[in-house]
MDAnalysis code that builds the backbone (N, CA, C; Angstrom):
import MDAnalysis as mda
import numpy as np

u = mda.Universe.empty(660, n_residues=220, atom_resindex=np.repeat(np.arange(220), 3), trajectory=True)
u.add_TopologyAttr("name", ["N", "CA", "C"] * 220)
u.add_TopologyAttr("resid", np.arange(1, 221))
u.add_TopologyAttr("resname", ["UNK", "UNK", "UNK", "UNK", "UNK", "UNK", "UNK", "UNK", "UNK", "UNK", "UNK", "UNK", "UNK", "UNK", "UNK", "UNK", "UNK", "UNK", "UNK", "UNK", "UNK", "UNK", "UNK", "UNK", "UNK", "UNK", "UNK", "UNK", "UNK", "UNK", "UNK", "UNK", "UNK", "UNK", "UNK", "UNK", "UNK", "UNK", "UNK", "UNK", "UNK", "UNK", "UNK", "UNK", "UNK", "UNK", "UNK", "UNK", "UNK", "UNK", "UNK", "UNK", "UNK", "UNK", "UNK", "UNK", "UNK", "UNK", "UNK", "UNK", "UNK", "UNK", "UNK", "UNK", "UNK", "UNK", "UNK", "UNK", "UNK", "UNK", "UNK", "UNK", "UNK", "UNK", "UNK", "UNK", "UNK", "UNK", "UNK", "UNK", "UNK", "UNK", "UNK", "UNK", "UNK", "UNK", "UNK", "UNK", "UNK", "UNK", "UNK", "UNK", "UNK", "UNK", "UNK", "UNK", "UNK", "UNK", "UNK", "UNK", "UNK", "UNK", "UNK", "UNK", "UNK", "UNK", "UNK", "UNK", "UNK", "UNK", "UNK", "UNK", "UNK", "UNK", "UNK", "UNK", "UNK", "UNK", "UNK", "UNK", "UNK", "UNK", "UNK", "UNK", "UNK", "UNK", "UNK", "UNK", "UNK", "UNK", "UNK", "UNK", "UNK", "UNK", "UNK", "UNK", "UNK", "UNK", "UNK", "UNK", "UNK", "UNK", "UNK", "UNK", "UNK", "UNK", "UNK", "UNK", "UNK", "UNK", "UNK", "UNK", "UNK", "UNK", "UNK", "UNK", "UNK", "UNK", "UNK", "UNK", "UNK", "UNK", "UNK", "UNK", "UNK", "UNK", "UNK", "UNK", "UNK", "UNK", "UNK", "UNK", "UNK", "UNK", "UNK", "UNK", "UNK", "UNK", "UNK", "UNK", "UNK", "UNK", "UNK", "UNK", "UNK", "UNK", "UNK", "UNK", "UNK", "UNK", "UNK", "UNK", "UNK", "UNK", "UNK", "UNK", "UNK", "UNK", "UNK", "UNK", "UNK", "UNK", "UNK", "UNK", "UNK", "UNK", "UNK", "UNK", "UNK", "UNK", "UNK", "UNK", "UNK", "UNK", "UNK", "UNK", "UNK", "UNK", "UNK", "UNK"])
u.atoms.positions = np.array([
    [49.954, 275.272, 156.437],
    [48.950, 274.204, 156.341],
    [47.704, 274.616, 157.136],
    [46.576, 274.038, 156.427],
    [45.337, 274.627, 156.780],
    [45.115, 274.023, 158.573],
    [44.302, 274.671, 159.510],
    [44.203, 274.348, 160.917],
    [43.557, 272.996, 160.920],
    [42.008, 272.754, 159.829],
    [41.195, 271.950, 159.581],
    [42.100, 270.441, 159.323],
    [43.189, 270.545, 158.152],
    [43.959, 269.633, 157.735],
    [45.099, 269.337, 158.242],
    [45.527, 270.202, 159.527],
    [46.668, 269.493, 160.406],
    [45.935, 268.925, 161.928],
    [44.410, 269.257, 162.148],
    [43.621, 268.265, 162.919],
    [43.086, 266.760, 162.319],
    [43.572, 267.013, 160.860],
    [42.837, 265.779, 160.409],
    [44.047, 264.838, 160.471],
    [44.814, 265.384, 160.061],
    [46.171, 264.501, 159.772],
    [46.693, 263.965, 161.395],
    [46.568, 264.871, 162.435],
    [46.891, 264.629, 164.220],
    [45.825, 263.214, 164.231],
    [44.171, 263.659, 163.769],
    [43.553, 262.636, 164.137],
    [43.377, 261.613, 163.453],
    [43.991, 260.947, 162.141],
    [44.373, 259.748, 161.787],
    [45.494, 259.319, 161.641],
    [46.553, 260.177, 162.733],
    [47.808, 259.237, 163.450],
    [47.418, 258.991, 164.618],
    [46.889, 259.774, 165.483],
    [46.088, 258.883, 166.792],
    [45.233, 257.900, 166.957],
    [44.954, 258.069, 165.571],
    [43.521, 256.626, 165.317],
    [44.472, 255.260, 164.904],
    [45.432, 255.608, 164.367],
    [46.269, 254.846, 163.628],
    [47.419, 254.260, 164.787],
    [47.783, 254.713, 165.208],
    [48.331, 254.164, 166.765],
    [47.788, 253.201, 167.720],
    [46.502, 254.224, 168.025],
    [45.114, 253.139, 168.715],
    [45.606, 251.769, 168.203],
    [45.304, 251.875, 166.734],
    [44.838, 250.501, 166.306],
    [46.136, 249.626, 166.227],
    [47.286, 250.270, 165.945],
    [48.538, 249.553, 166.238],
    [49.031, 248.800, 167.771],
    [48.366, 249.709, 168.412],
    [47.967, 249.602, 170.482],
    [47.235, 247.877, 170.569],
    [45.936, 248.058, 169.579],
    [45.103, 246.843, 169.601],
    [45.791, 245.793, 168.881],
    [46.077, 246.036, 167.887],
    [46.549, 244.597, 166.827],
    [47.705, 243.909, 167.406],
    [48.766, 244.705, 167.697],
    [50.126, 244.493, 167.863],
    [50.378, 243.269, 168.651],
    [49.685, 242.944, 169.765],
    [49.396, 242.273, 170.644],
    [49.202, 240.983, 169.859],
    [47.755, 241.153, 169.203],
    [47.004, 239.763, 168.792],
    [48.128, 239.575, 167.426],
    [48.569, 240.398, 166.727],
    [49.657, 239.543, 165.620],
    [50.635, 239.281, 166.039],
    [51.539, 239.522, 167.282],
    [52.682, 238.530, 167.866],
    [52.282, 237.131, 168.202],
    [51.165, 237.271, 168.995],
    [50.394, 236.163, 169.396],
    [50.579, 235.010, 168.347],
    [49.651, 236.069, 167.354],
    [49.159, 234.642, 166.002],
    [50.554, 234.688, 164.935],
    [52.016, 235.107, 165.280],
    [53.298, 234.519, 164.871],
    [53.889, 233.787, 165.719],
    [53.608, 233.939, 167.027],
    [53.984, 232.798, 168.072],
    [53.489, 231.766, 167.427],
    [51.966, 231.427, 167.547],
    [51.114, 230.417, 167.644],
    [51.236, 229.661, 166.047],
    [51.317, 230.365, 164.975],
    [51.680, 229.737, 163.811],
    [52.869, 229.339, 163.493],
    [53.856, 229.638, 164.274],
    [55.000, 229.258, 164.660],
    [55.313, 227.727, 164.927],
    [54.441, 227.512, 166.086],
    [54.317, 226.611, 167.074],
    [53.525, 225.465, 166.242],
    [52.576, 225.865, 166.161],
    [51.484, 224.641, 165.282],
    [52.060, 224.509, 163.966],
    [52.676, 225.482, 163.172],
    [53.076, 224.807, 161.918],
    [54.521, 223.929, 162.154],
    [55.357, 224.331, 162.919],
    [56.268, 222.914, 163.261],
    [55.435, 222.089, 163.663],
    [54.537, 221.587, 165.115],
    [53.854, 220.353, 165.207],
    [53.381, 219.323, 163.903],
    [52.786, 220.542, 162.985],
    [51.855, 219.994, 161.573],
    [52.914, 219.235, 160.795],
    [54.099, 220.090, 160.794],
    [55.438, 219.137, 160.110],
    [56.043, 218.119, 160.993],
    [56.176, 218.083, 162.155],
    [56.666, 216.746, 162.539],
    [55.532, 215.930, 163.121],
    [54.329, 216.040, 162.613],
    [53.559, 215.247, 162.595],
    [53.380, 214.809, 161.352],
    [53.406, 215.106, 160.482],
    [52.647, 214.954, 158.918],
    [53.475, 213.521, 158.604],
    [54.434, 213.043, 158.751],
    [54.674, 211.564, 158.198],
    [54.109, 210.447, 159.221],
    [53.649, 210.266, 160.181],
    [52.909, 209.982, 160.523],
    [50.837, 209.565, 160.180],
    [51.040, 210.977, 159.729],
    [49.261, 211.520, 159.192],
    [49.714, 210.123, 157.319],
    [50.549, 210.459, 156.967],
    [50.873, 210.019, 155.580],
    [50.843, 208.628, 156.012],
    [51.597, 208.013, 156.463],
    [51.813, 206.929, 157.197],
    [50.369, 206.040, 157.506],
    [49.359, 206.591, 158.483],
    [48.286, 206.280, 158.642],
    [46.996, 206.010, 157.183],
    [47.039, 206.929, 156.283],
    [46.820, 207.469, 154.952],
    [47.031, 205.961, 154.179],
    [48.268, 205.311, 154.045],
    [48.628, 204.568, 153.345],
    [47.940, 203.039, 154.054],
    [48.294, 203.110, 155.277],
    [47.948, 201.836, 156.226],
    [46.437, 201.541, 155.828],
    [45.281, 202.878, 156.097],
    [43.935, 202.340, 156.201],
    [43.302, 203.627, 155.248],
    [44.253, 203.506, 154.318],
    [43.633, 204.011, 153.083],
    [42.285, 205.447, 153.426],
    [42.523, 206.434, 153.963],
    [41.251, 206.950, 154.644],
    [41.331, 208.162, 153.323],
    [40.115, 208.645, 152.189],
    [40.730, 209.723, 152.013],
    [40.254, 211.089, 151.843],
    [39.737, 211.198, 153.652],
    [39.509, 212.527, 154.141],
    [40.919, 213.375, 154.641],
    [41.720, 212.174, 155.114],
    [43.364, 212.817, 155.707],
    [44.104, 213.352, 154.326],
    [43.838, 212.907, 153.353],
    [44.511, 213.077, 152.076],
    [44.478, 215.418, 151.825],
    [43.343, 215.348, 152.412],
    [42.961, 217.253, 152.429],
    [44.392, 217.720, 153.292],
    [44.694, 218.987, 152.620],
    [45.692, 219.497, 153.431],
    [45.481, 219.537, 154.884],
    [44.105, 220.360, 154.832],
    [43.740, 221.008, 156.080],
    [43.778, 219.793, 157.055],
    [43.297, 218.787, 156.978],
    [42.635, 217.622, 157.828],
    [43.657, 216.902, 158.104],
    [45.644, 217.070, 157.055],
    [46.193, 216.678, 157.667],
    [46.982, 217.600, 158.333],
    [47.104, 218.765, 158.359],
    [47.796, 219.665, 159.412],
    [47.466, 219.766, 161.052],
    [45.290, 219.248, 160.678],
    [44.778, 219.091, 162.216],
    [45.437, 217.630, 162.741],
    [45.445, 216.455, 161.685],
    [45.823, 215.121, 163.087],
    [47.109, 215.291, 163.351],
    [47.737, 215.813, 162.512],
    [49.385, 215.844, 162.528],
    [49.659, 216.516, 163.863],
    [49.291, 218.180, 164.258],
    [49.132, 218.278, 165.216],
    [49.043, 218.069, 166.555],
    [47.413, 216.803, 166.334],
    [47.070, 216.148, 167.349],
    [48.237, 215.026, 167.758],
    [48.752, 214.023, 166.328],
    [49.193, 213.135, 167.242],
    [50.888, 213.662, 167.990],
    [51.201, 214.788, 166.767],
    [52.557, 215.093, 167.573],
    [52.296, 215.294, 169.257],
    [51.155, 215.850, 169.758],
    [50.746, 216.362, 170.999],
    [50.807, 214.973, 171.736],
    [50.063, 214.006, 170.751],
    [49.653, 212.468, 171.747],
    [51.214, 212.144, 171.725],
    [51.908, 212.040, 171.248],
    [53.564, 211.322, 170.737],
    [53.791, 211.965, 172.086],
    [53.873, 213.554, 172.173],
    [54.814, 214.561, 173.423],
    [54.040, 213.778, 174.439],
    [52.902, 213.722, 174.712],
    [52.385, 213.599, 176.185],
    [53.316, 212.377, 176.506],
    [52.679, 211.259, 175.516],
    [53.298, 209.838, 175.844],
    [54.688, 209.944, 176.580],
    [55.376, 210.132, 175.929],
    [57.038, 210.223, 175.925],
    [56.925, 211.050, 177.210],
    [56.219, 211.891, 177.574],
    [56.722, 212.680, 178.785],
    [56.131, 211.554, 179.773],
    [54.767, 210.831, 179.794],
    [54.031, 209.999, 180.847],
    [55.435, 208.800, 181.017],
    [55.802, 208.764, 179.758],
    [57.104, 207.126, 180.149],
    [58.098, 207.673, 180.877],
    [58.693, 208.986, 180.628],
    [59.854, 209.320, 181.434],
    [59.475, 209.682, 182.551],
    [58.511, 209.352, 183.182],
    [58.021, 209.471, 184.704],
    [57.510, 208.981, 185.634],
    [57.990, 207.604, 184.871],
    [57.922, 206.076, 184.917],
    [59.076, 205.995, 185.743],
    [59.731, 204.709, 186.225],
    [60.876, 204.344, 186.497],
    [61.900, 203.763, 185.491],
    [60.868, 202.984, 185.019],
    [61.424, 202.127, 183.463],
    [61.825, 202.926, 182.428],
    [60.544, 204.194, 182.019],
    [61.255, 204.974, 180.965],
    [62.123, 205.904, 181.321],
    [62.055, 206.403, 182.578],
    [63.110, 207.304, 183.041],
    [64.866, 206.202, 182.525],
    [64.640, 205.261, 182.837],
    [66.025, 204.396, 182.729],
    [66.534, 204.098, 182.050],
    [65.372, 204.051, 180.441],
    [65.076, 203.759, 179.254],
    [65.593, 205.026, 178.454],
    [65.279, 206.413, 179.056],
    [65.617, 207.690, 178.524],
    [66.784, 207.792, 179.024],
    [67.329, 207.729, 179.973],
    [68.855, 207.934, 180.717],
    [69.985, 206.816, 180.103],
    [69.516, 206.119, 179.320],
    [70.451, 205.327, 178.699],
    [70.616, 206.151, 177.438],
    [69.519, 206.641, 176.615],
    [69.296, 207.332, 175.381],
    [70.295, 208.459, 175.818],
    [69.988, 209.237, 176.577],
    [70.675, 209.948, 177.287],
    [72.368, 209.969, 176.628],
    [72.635, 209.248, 177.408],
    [73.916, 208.825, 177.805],
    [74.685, 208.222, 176.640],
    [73.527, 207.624, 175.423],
    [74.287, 207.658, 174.207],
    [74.883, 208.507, 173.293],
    [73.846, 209.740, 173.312],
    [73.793, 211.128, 172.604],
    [75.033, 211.470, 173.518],
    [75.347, 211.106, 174.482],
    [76.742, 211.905, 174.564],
    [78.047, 211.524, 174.410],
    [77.817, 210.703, 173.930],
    [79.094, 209.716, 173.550],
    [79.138, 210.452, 171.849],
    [78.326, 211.356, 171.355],
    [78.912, 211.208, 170.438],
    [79.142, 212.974, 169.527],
    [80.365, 212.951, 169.524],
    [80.766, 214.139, 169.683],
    [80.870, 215.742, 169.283],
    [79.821, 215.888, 168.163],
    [79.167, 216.979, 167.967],
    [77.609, 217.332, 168.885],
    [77.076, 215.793, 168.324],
    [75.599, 216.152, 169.102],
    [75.452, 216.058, 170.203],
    [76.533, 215.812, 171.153],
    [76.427, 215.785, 172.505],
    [76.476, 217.535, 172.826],
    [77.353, 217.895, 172.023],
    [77.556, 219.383, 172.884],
    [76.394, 220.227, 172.784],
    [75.803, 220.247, 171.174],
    [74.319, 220.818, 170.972],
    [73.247, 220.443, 171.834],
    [72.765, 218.854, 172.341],
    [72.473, 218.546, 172.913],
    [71.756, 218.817, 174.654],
    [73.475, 218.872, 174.800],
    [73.612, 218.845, 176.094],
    [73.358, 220.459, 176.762],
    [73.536, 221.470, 174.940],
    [73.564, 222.600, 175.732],
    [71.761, 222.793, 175.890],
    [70.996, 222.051, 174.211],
    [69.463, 223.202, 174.244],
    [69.071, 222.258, 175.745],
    [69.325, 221.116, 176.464],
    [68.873, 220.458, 177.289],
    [68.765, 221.463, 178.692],
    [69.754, 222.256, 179.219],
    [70.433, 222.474, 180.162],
    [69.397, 223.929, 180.094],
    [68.990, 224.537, 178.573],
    [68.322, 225.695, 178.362],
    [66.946, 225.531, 178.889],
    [66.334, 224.478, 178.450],
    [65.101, 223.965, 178.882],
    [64.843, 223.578, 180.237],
    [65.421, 223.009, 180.712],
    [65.854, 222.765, 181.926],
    [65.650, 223.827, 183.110],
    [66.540, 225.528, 182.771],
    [66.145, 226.401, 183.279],
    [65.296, 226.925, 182.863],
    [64.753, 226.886, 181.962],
    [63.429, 227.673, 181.617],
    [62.278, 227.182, 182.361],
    [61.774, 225.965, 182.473],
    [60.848, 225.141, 183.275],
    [61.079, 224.752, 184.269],
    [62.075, 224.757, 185.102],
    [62.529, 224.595, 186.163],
    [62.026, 225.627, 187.134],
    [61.410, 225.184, 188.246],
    [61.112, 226.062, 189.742],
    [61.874, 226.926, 189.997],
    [61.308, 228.444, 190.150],
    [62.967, 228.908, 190.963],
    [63.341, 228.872, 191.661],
    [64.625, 228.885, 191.311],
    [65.496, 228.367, 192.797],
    [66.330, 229.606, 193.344],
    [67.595, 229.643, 194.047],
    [67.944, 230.628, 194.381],
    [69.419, 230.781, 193.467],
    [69.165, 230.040, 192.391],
    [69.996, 230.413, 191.000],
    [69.746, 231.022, 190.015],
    [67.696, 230.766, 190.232],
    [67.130, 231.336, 188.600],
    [66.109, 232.076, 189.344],
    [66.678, 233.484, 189.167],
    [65.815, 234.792, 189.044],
    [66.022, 235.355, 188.165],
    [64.994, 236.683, 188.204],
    [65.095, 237.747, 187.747],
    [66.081, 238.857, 188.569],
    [66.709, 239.416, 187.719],
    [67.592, 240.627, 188.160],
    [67.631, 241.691, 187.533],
    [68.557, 242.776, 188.016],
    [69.103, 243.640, 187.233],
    [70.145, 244.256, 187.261],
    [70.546, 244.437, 186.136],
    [72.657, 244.927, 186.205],
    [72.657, 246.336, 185.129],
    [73.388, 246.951, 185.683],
    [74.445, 248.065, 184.708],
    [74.246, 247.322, 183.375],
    [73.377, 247.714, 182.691],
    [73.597, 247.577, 180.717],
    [72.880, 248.128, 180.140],
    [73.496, 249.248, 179.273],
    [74.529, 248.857, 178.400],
    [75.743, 250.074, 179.441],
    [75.406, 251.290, 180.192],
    [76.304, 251.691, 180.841],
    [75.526, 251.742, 182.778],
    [76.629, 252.684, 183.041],
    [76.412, 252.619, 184.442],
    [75.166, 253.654, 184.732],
    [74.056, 253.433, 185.235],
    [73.000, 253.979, 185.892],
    [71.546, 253.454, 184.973],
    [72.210, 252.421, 183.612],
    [70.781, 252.610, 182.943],
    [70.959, 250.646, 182.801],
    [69.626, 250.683, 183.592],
    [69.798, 248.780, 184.086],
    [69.168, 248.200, 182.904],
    [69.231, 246.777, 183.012],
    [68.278, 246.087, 182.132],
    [67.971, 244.910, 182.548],
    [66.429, 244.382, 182.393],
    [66.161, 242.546, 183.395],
    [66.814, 241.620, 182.629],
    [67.331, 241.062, 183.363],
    [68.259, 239.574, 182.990],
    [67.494, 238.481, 183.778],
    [67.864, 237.341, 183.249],
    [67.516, 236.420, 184.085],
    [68.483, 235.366, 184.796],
    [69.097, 235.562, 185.997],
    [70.693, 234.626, 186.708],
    [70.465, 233.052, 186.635],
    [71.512, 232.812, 185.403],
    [70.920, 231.773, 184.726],
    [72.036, 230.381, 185.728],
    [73.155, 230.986, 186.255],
    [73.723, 230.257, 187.225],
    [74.892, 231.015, 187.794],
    [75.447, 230.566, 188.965],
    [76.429, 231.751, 189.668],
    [77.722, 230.987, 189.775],
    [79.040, 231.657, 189.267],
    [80.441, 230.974, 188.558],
    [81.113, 231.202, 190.048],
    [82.091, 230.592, 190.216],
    [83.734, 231.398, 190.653],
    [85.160, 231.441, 190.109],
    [85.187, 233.056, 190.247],
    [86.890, 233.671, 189.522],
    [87.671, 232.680, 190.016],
    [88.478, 231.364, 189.280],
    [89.282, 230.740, 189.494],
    [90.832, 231.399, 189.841],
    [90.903, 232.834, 189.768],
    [92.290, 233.443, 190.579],
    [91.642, 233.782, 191.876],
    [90.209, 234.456, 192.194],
    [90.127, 235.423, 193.216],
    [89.181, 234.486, 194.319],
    [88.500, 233.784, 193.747],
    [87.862, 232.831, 194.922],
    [86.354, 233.602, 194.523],
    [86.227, 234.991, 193.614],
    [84.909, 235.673, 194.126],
    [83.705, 234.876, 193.217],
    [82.866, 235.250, 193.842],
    [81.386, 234.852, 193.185],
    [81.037, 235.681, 192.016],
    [80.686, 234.955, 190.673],
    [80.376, 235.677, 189.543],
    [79.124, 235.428, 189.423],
    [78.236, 235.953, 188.474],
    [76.986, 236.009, 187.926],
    [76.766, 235.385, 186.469],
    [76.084, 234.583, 185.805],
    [76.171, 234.785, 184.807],
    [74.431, 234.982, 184.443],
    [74.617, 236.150, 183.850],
    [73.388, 236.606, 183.614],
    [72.586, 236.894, 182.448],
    [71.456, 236.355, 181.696],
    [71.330, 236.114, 180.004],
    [69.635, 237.181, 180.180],
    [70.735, 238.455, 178.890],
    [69.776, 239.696, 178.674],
    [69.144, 239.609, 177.633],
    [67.827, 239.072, 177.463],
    [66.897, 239.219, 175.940],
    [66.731, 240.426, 176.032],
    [66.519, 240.853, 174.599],
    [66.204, 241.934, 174.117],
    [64.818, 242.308, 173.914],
    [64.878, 243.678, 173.679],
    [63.288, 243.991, 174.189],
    [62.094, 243.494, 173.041],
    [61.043, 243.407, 173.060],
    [60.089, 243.289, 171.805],
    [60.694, 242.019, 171.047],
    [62.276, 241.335, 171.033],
    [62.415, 239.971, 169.824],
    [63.516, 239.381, 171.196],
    [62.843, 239.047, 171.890],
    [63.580, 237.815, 173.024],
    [64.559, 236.862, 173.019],
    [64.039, 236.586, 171.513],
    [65.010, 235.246, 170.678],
    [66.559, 235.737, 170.575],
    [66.609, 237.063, 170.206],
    [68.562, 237.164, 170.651],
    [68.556, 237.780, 172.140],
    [69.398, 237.607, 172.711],
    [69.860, 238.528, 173.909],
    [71.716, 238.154, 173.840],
    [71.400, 238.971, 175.217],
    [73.724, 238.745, 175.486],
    [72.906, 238.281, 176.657],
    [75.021, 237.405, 176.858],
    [75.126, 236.834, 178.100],
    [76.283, 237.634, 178.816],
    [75.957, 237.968, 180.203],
    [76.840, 239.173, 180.966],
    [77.440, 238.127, 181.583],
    [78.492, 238.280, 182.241],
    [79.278, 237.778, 183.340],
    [79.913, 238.850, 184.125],
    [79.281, 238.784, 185.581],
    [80.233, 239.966, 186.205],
    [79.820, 239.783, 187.418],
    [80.350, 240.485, 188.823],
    [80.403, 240.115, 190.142],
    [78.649, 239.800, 190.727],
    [78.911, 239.141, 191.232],
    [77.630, 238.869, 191.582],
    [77.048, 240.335, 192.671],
    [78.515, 240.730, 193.560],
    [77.375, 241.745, 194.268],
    [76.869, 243.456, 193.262],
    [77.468, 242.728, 191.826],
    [76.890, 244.095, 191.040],
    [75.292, 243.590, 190.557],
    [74.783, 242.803, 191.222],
    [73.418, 242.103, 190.241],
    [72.103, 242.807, 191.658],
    [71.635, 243.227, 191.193],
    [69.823, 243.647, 191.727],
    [69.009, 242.709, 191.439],
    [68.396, 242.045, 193.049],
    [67.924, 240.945, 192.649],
    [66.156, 241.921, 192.899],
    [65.401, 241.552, 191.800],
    [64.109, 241.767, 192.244],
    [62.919, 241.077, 192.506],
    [62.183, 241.433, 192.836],
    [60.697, 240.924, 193.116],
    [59.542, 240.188, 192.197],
    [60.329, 240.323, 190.696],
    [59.665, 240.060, 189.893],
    [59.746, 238.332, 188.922],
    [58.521, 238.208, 188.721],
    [58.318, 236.806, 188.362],
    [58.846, 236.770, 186.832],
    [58.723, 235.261, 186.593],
    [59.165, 234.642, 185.220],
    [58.174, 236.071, 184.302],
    [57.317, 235.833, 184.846],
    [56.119, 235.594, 183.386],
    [55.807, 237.422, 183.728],
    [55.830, 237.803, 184.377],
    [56.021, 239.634, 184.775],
    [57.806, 240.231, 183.910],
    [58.566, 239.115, 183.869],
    [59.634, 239.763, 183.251],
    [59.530, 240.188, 182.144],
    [59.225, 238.862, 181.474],
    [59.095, 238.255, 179.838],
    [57.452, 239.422, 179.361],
    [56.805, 239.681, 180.037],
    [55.854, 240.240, 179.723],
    [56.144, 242.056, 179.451],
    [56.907, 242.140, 180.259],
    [57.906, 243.436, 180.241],
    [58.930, 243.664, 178.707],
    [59.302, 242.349, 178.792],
    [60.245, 242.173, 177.721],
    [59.621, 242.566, 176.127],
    [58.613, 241.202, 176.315],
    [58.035, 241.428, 175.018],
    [57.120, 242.664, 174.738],
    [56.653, 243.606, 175.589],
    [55.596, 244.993, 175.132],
    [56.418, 246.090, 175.427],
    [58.078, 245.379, 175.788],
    [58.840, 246.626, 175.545],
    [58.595, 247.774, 177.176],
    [58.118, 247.184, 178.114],
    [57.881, 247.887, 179.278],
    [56.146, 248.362, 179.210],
    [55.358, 248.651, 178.487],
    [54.460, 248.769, 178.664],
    [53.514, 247.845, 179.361],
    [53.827, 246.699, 179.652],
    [52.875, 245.729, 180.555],
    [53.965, 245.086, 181.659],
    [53.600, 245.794, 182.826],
    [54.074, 245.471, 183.908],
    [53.842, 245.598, 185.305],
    [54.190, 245.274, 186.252],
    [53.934, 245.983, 187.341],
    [54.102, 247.522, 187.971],
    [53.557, 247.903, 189.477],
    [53.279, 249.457, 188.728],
    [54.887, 249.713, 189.610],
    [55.195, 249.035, 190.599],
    [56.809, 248.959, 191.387],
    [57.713, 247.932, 190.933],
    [58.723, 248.172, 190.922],
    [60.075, 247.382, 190.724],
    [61.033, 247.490, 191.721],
    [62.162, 246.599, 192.222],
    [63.126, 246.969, 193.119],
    [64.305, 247.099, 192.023],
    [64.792, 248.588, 191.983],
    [65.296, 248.884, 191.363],
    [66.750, 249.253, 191.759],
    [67.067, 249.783, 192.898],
    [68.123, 249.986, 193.804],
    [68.630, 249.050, 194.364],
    [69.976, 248.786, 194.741],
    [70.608, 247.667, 195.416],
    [70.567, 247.777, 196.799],
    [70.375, 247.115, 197.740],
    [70.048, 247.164, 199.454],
    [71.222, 247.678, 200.014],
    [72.318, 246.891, 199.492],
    [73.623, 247.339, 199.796],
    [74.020, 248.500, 199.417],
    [73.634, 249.225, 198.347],
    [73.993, 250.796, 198.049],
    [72.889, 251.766, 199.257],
    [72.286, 251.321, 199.418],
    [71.270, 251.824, 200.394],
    [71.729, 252.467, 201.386],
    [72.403, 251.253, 202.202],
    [72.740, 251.223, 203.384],
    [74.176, 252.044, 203.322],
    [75.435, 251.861, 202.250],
    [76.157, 252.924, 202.358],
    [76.156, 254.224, 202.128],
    [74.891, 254.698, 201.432],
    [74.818, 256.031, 201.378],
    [74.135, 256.889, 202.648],
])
């Protein structure tokens, strides 16, 4: 192959990378984000219809114009509902709702579990929910987890880990590890430094990690 035509071909896979470097970013983004707003647009839209029929308006009748209020009011619906449960009344009002959904015996368990998910996800950390790192998939090659709560071996008395590993670049599956807690590396690193790691696959991160265990430290 000619010298001329294997520089050309080098330099529109490097150009072609570049631009995969640039886009890659902004089209996860805009599948997140169309993600996100096209559920709102659907559990808003009977509502938007709803309004439509009441005061007859028919600018909402346009797709577009109803995907924007639908949107909006699902957002006004979320705020509301979050301003009442932070109330005393709606907190008491929701804790009864609560407490019905579990009386009943499929949707309590679904329930009770995406609740408990959310819960740690938005939740402060505490000294249950970090970032770590453990032996996976073998011994010497780690991967960030996040210690989603800490068990005990009902024969041995010891402290377990249970630790939930997204996967790199598609977050949405991971495994859940269970194993001694003093095999877990706790590090330095934040929610949003993990997940940022996670999703570019290691390319966006900090430039140190604590990568070694303190305790292996000290016995060697």
């Amino acid at each position: 192959m000619k010298p001329v035509l294997v520089h050309a071909l080098r330099d529109l896979q490097r150009n072609i990378l570049a631009g995969l470097v640039i886009i890659g970013p902004l089209f996860v983004t805009w599948l997140v984000f169309s993600f996100v707003l096209g559920n709102l647009a659907k559990a808003g839209l009977p509502f938007v219809r709803l309004l439509e029929v009441l005061f007859g308006i028919d600018t909402v009748s346009r797709p577009w114009v109803q995907s924007i209020f639908a949107v909006v009011l699902t957002l006004v619906v979320l705020y509301v509902l979050g301003r009442l449960t932070s109330q005393v009344v709606g907190r008491q009002i929701f804790n009864l709702f609560e407490a019905t959904l579990e009386r009943l015996p499929i949707v309590a368990k679904v329930y009770t579990s995406v609740r408990q998910l959310l819960d740690s996800m938005f939740a402060k950390k505490e000294a249950n929910q970090r970032v770590v790192l453990i032996d996976f998939p073998i011994a010497g090659q780690k991967s960030i987890g996040f210690l989603t709560r800490i068990l005990t071996d009902a024969t041995t008395g010891q402290e377990l880990a249970a630790v939930l590993l997204p996967n790199a670049i598609n977050p949405t599956s991971a495994f859940l590890q269970v194993l001694p807690l003093e095999r877990v590396t706790e590090t330095d690193l934040t929610m949003e430094q993990a997940m940022s790691m996670i999703m570019t696959g290691g390319a966006v991160g900090p430039e140190t990690i604590r990568f070694t265990h303190p305790e292996r430290i000290l016995k060697e």
